[in-house]
C-alpha positions in Angstrom: 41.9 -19.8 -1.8 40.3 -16.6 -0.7 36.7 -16.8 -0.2 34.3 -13.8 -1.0 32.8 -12.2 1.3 29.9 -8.7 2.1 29.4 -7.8 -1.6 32.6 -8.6 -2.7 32.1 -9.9 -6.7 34.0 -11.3 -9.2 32.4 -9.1 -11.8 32.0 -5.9 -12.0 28.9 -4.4 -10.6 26.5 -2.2 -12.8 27.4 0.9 -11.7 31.4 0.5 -12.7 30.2 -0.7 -16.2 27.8 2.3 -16.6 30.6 4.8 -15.3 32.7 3.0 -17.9 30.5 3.4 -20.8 29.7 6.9 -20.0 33.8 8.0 -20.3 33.9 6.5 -23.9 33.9 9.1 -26.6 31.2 9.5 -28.7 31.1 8.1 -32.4 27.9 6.5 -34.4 28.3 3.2 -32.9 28.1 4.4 -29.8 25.5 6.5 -29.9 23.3 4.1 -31.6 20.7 2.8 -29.4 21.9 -0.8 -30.2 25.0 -0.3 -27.9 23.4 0.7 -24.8 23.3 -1.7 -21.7 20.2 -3.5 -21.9 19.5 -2.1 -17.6 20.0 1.5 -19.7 18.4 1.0 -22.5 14.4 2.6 -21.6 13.0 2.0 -24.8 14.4 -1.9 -24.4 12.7 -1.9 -21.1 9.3 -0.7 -22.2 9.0 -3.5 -25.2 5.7 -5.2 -24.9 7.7 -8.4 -24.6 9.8 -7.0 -20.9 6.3 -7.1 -19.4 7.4 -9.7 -17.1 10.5 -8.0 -16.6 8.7 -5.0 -15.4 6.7 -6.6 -13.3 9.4 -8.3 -11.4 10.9 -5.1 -10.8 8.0 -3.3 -9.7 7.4 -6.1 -7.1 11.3 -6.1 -6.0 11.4 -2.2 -6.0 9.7 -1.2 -3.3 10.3 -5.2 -1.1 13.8 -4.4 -0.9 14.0 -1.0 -0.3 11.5 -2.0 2.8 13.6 -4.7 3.3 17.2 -2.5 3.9 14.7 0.1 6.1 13.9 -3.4 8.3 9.8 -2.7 7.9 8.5 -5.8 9.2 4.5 -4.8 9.4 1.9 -2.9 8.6 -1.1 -1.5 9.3 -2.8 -1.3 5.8 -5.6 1.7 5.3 -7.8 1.6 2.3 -10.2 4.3 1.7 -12.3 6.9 -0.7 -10.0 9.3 -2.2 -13.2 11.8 -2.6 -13.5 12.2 1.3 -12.8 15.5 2.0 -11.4 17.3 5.2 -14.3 18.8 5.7 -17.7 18.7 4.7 -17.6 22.0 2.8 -15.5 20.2 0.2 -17.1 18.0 -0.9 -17.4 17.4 -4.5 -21.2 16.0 -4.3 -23.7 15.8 -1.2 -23.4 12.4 -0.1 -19.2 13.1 0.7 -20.2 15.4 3.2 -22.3 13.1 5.2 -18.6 10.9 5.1 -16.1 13.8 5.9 -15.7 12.9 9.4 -13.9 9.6 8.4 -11.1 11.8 7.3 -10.9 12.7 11.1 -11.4 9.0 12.2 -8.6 7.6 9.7 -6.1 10.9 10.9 -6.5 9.7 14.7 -6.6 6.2 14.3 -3.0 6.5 11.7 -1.9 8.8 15.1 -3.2 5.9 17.3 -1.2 3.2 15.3 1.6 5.0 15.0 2.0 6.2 18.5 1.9 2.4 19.7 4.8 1.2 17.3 7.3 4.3 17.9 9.3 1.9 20.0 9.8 -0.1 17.0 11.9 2.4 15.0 9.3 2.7 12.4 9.5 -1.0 11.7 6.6 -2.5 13.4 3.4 -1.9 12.2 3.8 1.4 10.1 1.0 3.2 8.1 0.7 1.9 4.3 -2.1 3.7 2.3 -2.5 4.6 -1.6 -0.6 7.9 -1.0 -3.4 10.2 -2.7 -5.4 12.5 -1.1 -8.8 11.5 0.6 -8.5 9.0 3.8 -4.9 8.1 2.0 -3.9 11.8 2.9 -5.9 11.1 6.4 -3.4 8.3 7.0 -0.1 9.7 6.0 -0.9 13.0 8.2 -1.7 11.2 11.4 1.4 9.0 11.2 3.5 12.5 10.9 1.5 14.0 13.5 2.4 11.0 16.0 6.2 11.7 14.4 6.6 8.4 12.9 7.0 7.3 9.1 4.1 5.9 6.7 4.2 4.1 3.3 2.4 5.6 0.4 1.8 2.9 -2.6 0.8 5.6 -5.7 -0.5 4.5 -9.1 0.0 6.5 -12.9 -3.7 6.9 -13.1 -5.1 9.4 -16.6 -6.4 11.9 -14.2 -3.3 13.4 -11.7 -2.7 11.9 -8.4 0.0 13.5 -6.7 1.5 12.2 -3.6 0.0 14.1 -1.3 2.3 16.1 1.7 1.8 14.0 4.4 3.9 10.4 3.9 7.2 9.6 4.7 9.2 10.6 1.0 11.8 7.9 0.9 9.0 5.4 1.6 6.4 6.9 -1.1 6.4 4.2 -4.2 4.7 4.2 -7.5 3.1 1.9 -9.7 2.6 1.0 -12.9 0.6 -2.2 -12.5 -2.9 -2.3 -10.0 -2.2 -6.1 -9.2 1.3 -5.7 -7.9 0.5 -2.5 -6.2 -2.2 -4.7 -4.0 0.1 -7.4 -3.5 2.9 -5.0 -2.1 -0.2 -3.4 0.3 -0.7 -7.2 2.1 2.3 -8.6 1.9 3.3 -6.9 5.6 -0.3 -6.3 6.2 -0.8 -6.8 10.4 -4.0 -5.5 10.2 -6.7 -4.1 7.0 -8.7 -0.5 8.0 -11.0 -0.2 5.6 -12.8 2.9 5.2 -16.4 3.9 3.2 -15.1 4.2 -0.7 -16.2 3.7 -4.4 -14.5 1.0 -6.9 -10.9 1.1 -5.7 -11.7 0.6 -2.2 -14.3 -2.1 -2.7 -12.0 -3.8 -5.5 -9.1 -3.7 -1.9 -11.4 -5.0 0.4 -13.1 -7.5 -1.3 -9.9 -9.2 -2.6 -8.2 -9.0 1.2 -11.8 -10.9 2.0 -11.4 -13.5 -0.7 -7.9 -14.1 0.3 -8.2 -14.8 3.6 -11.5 -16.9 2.9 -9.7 -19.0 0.3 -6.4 -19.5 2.7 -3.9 -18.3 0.3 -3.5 -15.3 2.9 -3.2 -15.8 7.0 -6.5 -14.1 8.8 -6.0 -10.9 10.2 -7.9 -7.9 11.5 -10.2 -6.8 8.8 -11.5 -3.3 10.4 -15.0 -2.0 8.5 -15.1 1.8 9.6 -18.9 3.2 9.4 -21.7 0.2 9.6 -24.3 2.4 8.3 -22.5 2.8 4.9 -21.2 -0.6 4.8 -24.7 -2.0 5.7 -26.1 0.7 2.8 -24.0 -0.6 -0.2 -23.4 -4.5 0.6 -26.0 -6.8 1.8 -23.8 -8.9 3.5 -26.4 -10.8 5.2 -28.3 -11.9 1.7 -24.6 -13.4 0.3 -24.8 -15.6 3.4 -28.3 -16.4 3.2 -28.5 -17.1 -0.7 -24.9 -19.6 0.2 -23.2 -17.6 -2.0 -20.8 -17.4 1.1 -20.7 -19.1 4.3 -22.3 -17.7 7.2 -18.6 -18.0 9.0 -17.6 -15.6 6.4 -19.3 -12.6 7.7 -17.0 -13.4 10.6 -13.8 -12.6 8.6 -14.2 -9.1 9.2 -15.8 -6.4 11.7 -17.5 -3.0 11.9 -16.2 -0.2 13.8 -16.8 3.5 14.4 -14.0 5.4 15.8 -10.2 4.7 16.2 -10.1 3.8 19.7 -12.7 0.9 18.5 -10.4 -0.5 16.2 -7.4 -0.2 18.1 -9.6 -2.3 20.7 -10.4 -4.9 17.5 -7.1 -5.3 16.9 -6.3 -6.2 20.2 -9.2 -8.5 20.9 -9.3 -10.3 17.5 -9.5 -13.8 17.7 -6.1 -16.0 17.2 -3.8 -12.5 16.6 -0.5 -13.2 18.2 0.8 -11.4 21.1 
């Protein structure tokens, strides 16, 4: 008997099926809404009850089409979407003290990048939230160093395009926060965190209880700017009230430029080589 082979079915695929429903005439059974494939069918799709449908698919989407580009790792870059270019931007005073992190993400994305070219954009690529801020920063240095970047959107109420800068065929979005953060460490080689309101802090601290509870693998967790950092947690008081453990503080490290982090990255205690 002939075994089946490649993708070789004994079914049709979807496709056939869907170029085979779109040749039949029209008449009122159908063109009722009842006859459409169910994988056609949007309004089926978006019943309260294909929540876990959805969800599956937004977690497969963007795995597989990383899978069939061969990405195995990534170098994951969270940070403020408010930080601007340059100080004259900024929306409110305290941004302009932080526009040079734009600068500092750009070169160290550039720096990353540059270091996995070899790799044929498989090894340790740029994945940020694809808005603008040091998500913009991110996708523009791994361009400038001619290599290709992830960009993980969201549908938020207020417009966040994609900004110009990541790799298209690579730029995903999402419905759901929870699997959009999942998809961000599940490659993750490395976590750059730069200074950032609720989103950011929301990213970091779950990457920090992740790898403190074990149900992720330590890795280099890269704090860019001490002084904000410092300003905004008191990591030192969580350790001394035993809300953590002192070893926690150890889970993750400040740094100032990119050259510093690439350094970290390098240095950081039980990374492979």
């Amino acid at each position: 008997m002939a075994k089946l082979s490649g993708t070789q079915h004994r079914f049709p695929d979807a496709a056939a099926d869907q170029a085979q429903v779109e040749r039949q005439r029209d008449t009122p059974q159908t063109l009722s809404p009842s006859y459409r494939l169910a994988f056609l069918d949007p309004d089926f799709l978006k019943r309260e009850e294909l929540r876990p449908v959805r969800l599956q698919l937004e977690l497969l989407k963007p795995e597989l089409e990383m899978q069939d580009r061969g990405i195995v790792s990534t170098v994951v870059v969270f940070g403020g979407a408010r930080i601007p270019e340059r100080p004259g931007d900024a929306r409110a005073p305290g941004l302009a003290g932080l526009a040079h992190y734009y600068e500092v993400a750009r070169e160290f994305a550039r720096l990353v990048t540059l270091a996995s070219l070899d790799s044929g954009c498989t090894e340790n690529v740029i994945c940020g939230g694809g808005g603008p801020g040091v998500m913009e920063a991110a996708n523009r240095g791994a361009a400038e160093a001619g290599g290709c970047s992830i960009s993980l959107n969201i549908v938020l109420p207020h417009e966040q395009a994609p900004n110009l800068y990541g790799t298209p065929d690579l730029n995903f979005n999402f419905h759901y926060f929870g699997i959009r953060k999942m998809t961000f460490l599940m490659r993750a080689r490395a976590v750059a965190v730069f200074p950032g309101g609720f989103g950011t802090l929301d990213e970091l601290f779950e990457t920090l209880t992740l790898v403190q509870t074990q149900r992720m693998a330590p890795l280099p967790i890269l704090l860019f700017g001490e002084e904000f950092w410092r300003r905004i947690v008191d990591w030192d008081a969580l350790a001394e009230s035993g809300t953590i453990s002192p070893e926690d503080l150890n889970l993750f490290r400040f740094v100032e430029t990119a050259e510093e982090a690439m350094a970290a990255m390098r240095d950081w205690p039980g990374e492979p080589e």
